[in-house]
TIDOVO-614148 format. One record per residue (C-alpha): residue number from 1; x, y, z. Coordinates in nm, 2 decimals, m for minus. Layout:
N
+-----+--------+--------+--------+
: num :   east :  north :     up :
+-----+--------+--------+--------+
: NUM :      X :      Y :      Z :
...
+-----+--------+--------+--------+
This chain:
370
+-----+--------+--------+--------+
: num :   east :  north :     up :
+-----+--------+--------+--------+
:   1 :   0.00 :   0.00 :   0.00 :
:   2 :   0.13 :   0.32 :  m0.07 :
:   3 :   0.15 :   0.58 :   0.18 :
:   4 :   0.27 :   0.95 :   0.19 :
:   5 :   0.63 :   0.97 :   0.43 :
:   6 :   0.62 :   1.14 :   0.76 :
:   7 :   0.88 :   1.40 :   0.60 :
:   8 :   0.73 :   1.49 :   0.27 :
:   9 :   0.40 :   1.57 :   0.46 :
:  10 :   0.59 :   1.79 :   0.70 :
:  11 :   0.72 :   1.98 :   0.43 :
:  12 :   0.32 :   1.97 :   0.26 :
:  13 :   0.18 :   2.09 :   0.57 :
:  14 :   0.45 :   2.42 :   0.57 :
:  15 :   0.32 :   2.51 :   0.24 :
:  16 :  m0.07 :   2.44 :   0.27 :
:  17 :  m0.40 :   2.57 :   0.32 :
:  18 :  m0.51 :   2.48 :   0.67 :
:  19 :  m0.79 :   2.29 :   0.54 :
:  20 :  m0.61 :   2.07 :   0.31 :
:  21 :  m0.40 :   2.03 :   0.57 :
:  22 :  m0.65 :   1.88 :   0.86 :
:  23 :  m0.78 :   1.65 :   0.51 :
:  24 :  m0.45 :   1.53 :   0.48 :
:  25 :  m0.34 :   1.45 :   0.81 :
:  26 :  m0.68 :   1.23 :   0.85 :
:  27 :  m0.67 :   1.07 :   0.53 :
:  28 :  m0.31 :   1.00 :   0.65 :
:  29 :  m0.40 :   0.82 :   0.94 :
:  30 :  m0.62 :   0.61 :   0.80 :
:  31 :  m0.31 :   0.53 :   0.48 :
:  32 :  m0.15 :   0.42 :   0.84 :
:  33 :  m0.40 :   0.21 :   0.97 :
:  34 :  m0.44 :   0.44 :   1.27 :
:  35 :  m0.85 :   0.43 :   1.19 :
:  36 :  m1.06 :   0.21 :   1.04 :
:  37 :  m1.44 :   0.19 :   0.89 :
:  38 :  m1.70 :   0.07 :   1.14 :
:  39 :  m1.83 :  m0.31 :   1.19 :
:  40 :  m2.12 :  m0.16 :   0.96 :
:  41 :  m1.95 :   0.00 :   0.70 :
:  42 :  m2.05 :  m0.31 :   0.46 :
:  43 :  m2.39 :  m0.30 :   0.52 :
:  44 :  m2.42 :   0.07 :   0.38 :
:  45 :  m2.45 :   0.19 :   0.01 :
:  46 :  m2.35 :   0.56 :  m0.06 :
:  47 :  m2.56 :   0.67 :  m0.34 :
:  48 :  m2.56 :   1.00 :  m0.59 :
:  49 :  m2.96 :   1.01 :  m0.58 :
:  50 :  m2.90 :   1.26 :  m0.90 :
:  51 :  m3.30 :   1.44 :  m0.96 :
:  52 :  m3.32 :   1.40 :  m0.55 :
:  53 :  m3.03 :   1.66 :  m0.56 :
:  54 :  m2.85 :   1.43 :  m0.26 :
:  55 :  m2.61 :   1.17 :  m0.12 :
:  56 :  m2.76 :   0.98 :   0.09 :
:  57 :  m2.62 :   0.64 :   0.30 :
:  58 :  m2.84 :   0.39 :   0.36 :
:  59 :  m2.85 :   0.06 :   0.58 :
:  60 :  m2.88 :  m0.23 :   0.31 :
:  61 :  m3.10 :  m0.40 :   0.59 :
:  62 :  m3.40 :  m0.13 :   0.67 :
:  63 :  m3.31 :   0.09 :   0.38 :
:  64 :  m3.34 :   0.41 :   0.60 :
:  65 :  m3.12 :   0.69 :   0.53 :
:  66 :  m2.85 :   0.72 :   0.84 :
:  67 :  m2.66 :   1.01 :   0.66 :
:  68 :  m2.74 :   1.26 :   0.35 :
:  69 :  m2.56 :   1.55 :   0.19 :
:  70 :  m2.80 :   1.80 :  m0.03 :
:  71 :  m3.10 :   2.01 :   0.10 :
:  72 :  m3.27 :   1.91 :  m0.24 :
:  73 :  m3.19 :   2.30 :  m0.41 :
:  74 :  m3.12 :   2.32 :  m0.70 :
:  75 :  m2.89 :   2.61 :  m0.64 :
:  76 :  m2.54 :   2.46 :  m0.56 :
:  77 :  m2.46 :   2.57 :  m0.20 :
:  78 :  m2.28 :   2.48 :   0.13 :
:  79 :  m2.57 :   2.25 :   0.23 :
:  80 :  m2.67 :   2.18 :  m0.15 :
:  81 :  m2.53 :   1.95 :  m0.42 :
:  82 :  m2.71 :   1.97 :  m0.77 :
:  83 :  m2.76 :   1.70 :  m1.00 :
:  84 :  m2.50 :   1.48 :  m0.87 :
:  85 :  m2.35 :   1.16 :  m1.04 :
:  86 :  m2.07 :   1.04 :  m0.78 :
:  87 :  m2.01 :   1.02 :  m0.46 :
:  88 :  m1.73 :   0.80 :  m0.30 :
:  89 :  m1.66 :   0.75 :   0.14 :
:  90 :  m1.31 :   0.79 :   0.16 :
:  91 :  m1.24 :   0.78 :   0.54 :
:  92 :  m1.40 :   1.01 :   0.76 :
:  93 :  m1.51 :   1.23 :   0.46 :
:  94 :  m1.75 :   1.19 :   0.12 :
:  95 :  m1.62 :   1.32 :  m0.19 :
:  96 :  m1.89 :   1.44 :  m0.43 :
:  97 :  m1.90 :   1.56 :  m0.76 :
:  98 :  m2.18 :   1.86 :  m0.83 :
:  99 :  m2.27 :   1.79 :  m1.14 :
: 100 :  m2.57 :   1.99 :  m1.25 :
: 101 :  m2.87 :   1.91 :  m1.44 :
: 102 :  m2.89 :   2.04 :  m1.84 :
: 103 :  m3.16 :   2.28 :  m1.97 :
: 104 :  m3.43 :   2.05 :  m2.07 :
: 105 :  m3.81 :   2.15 :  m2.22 :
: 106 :  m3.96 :   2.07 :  m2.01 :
: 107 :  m3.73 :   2.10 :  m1.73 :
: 108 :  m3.57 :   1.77 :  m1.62 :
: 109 :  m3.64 :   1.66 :  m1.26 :
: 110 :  m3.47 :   1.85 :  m0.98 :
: 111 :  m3.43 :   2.18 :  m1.15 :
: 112 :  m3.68 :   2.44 :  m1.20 :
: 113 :  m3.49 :   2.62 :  m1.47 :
: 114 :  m3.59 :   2.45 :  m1.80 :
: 115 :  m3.40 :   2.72 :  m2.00 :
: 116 :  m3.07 :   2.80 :  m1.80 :
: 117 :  m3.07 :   2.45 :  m1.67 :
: 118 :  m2.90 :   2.43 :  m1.32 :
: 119 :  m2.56 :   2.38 :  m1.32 :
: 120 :  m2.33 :   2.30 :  m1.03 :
: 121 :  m1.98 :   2.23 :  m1.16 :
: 122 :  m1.79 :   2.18 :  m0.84 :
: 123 :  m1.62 :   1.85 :  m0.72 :
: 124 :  m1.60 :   1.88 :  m0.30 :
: 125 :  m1.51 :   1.71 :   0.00 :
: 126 :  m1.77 :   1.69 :   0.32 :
: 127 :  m1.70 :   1.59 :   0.66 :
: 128 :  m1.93 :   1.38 :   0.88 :
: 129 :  m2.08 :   1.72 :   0.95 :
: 130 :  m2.21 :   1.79 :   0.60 :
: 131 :  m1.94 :   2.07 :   0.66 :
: 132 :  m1.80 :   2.16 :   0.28 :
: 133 :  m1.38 :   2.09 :   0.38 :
: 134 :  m1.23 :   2.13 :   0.01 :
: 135 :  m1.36 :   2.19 :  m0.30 :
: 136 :  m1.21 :   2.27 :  m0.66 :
: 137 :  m1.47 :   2.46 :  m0.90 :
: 138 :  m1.62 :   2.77 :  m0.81 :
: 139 :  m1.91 :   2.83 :  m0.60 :
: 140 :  m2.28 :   2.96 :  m0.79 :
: 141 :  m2.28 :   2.71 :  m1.08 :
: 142 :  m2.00 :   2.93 :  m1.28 :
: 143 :  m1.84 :   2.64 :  m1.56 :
: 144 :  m1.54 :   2.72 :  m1.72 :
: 145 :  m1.20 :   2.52 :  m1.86 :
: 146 :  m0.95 :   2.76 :  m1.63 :
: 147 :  m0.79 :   2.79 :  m1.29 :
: 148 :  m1.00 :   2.63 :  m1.05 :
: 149 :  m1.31 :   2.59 :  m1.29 :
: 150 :  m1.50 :   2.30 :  m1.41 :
: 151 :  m1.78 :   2.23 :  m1.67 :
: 152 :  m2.00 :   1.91 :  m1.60 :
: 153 :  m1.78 :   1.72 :  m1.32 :
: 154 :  m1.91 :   1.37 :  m1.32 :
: 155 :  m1.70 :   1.19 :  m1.12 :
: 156 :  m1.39 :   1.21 :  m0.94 :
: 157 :  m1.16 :   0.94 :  m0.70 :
: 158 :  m0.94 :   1.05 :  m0.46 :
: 159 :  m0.55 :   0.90 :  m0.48 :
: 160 :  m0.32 :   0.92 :  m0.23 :
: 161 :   0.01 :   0.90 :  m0.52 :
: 162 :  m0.06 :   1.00 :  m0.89 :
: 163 :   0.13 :   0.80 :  m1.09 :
: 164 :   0.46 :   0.98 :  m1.16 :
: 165 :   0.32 :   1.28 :  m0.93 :
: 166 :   0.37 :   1.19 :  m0.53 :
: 167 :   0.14 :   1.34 :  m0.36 :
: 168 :  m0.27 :   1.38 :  m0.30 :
: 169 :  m0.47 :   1.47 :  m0.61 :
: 170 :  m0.78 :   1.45 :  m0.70 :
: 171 :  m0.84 :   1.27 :  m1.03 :
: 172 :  m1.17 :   1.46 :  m1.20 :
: 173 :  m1.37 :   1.39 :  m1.51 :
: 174 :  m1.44 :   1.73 :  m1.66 :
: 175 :  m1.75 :   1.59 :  m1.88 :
: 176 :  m1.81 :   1.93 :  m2.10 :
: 177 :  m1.47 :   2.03 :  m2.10 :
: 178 :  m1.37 :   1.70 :  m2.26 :
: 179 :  m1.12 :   1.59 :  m2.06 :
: 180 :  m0.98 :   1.37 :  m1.75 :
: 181 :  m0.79 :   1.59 :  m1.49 :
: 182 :  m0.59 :   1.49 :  m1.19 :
: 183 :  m0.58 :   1.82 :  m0.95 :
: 184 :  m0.31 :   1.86 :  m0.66 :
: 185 :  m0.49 :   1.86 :  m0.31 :
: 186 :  m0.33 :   2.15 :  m0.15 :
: 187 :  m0.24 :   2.36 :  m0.47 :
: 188 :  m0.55 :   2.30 :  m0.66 :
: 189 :  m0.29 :   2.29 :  m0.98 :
: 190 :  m0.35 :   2.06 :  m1.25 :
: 191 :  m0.09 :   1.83 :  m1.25 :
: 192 :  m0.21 :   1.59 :  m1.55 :
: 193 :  m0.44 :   1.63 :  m1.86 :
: 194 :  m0.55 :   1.38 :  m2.04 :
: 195 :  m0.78 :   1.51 :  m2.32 :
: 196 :  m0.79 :   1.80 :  m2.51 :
: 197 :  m0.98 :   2.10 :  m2.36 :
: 198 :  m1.29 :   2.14 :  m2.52 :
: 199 :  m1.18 :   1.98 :  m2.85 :
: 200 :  m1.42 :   1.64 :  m2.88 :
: 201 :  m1.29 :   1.35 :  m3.14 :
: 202 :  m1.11 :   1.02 :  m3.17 :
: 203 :  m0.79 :   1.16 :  m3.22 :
: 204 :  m0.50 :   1.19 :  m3.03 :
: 205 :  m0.54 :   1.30 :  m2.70 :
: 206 :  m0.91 :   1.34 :  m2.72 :
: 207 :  m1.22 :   1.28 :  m2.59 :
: 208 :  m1.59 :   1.23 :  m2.64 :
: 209 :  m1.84 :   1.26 :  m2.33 :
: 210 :  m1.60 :   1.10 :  m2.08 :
: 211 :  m1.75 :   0.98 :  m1.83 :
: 212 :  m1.55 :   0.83 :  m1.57 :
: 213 :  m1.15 :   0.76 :  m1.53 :
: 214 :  m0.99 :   0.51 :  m1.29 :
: 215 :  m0.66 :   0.45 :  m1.16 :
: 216 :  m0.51 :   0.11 :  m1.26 :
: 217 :  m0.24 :  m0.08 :  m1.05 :
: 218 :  m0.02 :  m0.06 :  m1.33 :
: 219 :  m0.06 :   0.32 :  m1.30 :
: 220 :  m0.25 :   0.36 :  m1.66 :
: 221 :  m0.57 :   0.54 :  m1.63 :
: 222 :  m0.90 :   0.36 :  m1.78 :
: 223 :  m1.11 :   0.64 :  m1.88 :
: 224 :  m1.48 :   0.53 :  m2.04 :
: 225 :  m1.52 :   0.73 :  m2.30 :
: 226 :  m1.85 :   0.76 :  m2.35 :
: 227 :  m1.97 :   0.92 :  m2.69 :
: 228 :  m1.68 :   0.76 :  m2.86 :
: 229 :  m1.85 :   0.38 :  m2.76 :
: 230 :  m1.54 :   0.26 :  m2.59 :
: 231 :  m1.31 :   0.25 :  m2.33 :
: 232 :  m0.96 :   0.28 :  m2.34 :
: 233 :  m0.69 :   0.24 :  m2.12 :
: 234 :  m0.39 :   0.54 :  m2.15 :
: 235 :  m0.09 :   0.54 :  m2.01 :
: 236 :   0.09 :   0.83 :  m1.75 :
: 237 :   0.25 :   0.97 :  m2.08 :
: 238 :  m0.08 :   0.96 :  m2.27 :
: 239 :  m0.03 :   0.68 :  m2.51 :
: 240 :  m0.37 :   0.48 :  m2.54 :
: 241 :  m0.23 :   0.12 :  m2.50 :
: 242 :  m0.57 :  m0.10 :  m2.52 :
: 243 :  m0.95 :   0.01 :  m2.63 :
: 244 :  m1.23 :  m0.20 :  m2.52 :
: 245 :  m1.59 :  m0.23 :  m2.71 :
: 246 :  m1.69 :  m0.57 :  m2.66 :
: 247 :  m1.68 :  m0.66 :  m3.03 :
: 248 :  m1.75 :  m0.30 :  m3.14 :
: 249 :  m2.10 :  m0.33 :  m3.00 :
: 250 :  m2.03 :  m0.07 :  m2.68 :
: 251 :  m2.33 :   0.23 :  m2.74 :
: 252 :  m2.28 :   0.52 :  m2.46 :
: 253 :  m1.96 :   0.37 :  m2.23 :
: 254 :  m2.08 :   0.53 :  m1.89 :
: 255 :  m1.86 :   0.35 :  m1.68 :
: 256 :  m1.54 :   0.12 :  m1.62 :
: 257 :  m1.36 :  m0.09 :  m1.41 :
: 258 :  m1.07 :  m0.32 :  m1.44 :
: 259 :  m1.15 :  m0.63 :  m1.23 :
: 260 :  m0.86 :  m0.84 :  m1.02 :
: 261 :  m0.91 :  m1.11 :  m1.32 :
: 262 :  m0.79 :  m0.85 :  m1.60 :
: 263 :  m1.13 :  m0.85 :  m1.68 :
: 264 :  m1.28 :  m0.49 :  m1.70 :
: 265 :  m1.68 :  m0.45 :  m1.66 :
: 266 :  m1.82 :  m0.18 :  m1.82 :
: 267 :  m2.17 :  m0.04 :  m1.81 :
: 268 :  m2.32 :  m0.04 :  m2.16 :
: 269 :  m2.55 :   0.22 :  m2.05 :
: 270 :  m2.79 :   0.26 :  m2.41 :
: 271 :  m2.80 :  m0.12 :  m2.44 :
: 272 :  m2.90 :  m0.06 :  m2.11 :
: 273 :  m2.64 :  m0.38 :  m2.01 :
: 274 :  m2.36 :  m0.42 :  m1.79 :
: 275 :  m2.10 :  m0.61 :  m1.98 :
: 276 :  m1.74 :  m0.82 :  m1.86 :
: 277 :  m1.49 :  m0.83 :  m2.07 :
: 278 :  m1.17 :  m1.04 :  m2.11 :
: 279 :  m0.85 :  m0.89 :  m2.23 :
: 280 :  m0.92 :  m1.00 :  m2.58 :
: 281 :  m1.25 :  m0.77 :  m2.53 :
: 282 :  m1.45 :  m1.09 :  m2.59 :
: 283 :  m1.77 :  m1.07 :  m2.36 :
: 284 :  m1.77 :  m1.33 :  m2.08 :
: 285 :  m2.03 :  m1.24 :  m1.88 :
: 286 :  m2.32 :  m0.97 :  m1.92 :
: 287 :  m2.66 :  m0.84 :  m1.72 :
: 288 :  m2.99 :  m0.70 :  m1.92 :
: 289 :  m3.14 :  m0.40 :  m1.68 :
: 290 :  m3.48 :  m0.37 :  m1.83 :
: 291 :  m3.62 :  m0.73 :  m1.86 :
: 292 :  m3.80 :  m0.70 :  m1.57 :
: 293 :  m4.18 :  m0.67 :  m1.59 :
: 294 :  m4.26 :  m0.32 :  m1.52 :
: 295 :  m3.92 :  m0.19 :  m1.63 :
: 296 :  m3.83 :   0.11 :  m1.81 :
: 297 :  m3.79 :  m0.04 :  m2.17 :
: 298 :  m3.45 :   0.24 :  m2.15 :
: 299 :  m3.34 :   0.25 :  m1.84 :
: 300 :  m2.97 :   0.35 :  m1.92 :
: 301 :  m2.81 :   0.23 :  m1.66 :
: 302 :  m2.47 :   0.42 :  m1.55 :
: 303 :  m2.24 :   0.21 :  m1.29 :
: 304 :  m2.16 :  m0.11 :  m1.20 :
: 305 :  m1.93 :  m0.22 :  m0.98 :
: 306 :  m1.80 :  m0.54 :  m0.91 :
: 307 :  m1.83 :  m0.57 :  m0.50 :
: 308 :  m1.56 :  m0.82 :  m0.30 :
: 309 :  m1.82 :  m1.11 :  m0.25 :
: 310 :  m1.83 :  m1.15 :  m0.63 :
: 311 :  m2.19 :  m0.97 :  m0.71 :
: 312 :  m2.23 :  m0.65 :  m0.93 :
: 313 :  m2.37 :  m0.33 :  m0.77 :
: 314 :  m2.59 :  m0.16 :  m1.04 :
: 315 :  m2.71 :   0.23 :  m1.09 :
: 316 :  m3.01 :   0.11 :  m1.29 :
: 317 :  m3.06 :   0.52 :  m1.34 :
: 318 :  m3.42 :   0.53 :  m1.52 :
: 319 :  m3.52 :   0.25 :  m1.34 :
: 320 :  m3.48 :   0.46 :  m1.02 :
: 321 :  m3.30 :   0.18 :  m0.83 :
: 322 :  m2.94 :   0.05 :  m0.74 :
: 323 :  m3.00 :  m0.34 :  m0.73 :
: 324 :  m2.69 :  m0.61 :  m0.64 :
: 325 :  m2.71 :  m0.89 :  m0.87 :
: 326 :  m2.52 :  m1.21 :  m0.84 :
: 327 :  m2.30 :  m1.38 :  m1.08 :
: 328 :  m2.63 :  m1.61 :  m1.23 :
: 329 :  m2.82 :  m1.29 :  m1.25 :
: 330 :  m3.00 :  m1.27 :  m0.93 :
: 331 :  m3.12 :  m0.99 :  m0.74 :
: 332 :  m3.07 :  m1.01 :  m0.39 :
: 333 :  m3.08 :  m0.62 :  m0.30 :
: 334 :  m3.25 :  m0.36 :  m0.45 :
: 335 :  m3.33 :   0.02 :  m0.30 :
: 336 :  m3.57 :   0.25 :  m0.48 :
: 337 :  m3.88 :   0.12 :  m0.61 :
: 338 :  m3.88 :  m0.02 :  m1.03 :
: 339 :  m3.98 :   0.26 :  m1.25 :
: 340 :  m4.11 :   0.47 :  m0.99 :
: 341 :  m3.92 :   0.82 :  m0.89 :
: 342 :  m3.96 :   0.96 :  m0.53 :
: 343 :  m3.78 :   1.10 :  m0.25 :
: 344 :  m3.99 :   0.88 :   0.06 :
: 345 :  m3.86 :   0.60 :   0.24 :
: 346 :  m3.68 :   0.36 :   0.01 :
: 347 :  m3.74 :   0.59 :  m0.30 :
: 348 :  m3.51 :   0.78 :  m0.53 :
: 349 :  m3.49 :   0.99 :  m0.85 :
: 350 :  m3.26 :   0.89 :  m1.13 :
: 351 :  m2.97 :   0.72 :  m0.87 :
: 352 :  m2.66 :   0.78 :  m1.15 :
: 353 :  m2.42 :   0.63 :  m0.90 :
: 354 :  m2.41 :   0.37 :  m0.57 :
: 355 :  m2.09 :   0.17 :  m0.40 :
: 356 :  m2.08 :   0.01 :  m0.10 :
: 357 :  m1.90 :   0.19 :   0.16 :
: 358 :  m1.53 :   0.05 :   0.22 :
: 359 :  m1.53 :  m0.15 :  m0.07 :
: 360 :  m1.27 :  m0.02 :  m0.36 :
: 361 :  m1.27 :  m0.40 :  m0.58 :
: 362 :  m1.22 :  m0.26 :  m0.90 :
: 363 :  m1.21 :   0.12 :  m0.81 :
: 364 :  m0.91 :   0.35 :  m0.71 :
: 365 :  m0.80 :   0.25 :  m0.39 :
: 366 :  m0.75 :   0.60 :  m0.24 :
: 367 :  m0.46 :   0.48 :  m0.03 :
: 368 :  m0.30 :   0.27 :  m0.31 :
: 369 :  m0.28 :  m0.11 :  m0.40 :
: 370 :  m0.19 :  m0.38 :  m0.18 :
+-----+--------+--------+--------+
C-alpha cells in the first residue's frame, strides 16, 4: 500500500492551506491504519440520488437513510449538491461531484430552470458534518476550462500518489470540458491532462463525453469514453495502449472498471447492459437491466461495480434503483422502487451512482494497492 512519508507531509503541511492540511493529516492516518471503517460500514450503500439533488447512505438491511448531503436546491450551495453523479466515502469524509442538471423543455427533474438548466460544476469534500472541507470549482454554478473551474464534473476518485506525481490529487472527469484531470490537493494545480480541452474527437489525446477515469495498479488510467463507444486504457505519458468495445458493439460507455481477473466491466449504459470483458475484449459475462416486468424499456443504466463477495452493484438510473445482482443474475438487494421516482422512504430519483462503503474492488484504492 502506498503511503505519503512522515517527511514529505511535514514539508506539505508548511506550504498548505489549513484545510487541506487537517484533510491530509486524516486521510493520512487512515493510509496508516491508525483508523478504520466501522463493523457496519459493509452494510451501507452511498448513493448520488442525481433528480433527489443528494447523497444519501443507507442501511442495506432497513433501507433508512443514516446520513445525506444536499438540501434538495437546485442552487449549488454549502448545504446543497445539484444533479450529482458520484459520490465516494473515503475515510471520515464523502467526496462528491456537483454535477448539475442540463436545460431541458420541459425542465428535467430537480431543476426548476428548464431554459438555464442548473448547473453546479464543483467537485467537494464533506466531513461527517455535512461541513464543505475542500472543493475545486467555483461556488454559484460558474463552468469554465481555467484555474479552479470545471464544466459538468461527473465523477472524481481520490489518490493518495498519482502516478509519476507523489502526492494527494484528485483525479476529476471534466464531462463538457472534454477531458480527464488529476488536481493537486493542496495547490489545486492541475498536474495531469488527459484530453484536449474542449476539443471532442477520436484523435489523439481526445475525448468524447468522458465519463469516468480510474486509476489502474499498473498506474494507466482507464477512462470510459463515452460518446466515442469505448473504453480505453492510456498510459501516465498519454499513449492509449488497449481500447475495449466488446466486439465493437459498446453504445454510450458510462462506466469502467478493471477487475482483479484482468477482466474490465463496463456499463453499456444505451444497451442498457452491464458487460465483462476479457483482455481479448470478448464478452464473458453480461446483465440486461430492463427485462423485468414493469421496467423502463430504456433504463440507461450508468455504474456497475463489481463488489468483493463476487456480485455486481448496479445504478439502474431510469429505473430509479441500485440493485446487487449475483454472478447467475439474481437480485438479492435492490433500494428505490422499479420505475417509480420519489424521494420517501426507500425511493429515489434517477440514482446515477451507488458503491458500497469501504469496498474499492475494481475502483481507485485511495490509499494505493496492496
Amino acid at each position: 500500500m502506498a503511503h505519503t512519508h512522515s517527511s514529505q507531509m511535514r514539508a506539505l503541511l508548511a506550504t498548505s492551506a489549513t484545510a487541506a492540511s487537517l484533510i491530509a493529516l486524516a486521510l493520512s492516518g487512515m493510509a496508516y491504519g491508525q483508523s478504520a471503517p466501522g463493523p457496519d460500514a459493509q452494510d451501507h450503500i452511498l448513493i448520488a440520488d442525481q433528480f433527489n439533488n443528494r447523497v444519501i447512505e443507507v442501511d442495506r438491511h432497513s433501507h433508512k437513510i443514516v446520513w445525506q448531503f444536499g438540501d434538495g436546491s437546485d442552487h449549488p450551495g454549502p448545504q446543497s449538491v445539484v444533479g450529482t453523479n458520484d459520490a465516494e466515502r473515503i475515510g471520515p469524509y464523502t467526496l462528491i461531484s456537483g454535477t448539475g442538471i442540463p436545460p431541458s423543455s420541459p425542465a428535467l427533474p430537480g431543476c426548476s430552470d428548464p431554459v438555464n438548466g442548473c448547473p453546479d460544476n464543483r467537485v467537494f469534500l464533506v466531513n461527517h458534518a455535512g461541513q464543505i472541507v475542500w472543493q475545486y470549482g467555483q461556488d454559484g454554478g460558474v463552468s469554465g476550462a481555467g484555474p479552479n473551474q470545471l464544466n459538468t464534473p461527473v465523477q472524481a476518485a481520490f489518490v493518495s500518489s498519482f502516478p509519476g506525481y507523489p502526492g494527494f490529487v484528485v483525479l476529476i472527469t471534466d464531462q463538457v470540458n472534454e477531458r480527464i484531470i488529476a488536481v493537486d490537493l493542496f495547490s489545486k494545480s492541475i498536474v495531469w491532462q488527459y484530453g484536449t480541452t474542449g476539443v471532442s474527437g477520436t484523435g489523439v489525446n481526445q475525448l468524447n463525453n468522458p465519463n469516468s477515469a480510474e486509476v489502474l495498479e499498473n498506474g494507466h488510467i482507464l477512462i470510459a469514453d463515452e460518446n466515442n463507444n469505448r473504453v480505453i486504457e492510456v498510459a501516465s505519458s498519454g499513449t492509449i495502449v488497449q481500447q475495449f468495445t466488446a466486439g465493437g458493439a459498446i453504445s454510450g460507455a458510462a462506466f469502467a472498471s478493471r477487475l482483479d481477473n484482468g477482466h474490465t466491466l463496463i456499463t453499456d449504459s444505451n444497451n442498457n447492459r452491464i458487460v465483462e470483458v476479457d483482455r481479448h475484449d470478448q464478452i464473458v459475462w453480461q446483465y440486461l437491466t430492463n427485462t423485468m416486468k414493469g421496467s423502463n424499456p430504456n433504463p440507461l443504466p450508468t455504474r456497475a461495480v463489481r463488489l468483493r463477495d463476487g456480485n455486481t452493484l448496479i445504478s439502474d438510473q431510469f429505473n430509479n434503483r441500485v440493485i446487487e445482482v449475483t454472478a447467475d443474475g439474481r437480485i438479492v438487494f435492490q433500494q428505490g422502487v422499479l420505475n417509480a421516482a420519489g424521494a420517501g422512504f426507500d425511493q429515489l430519483n434517477g440514482p446515477y451512482d451507488a458503491k458500497v462503503i469501504d469496498d474499492f474492488t475494481g475502483l481507485t484504492p485511495p490509499f494505493g494497492f496492496d
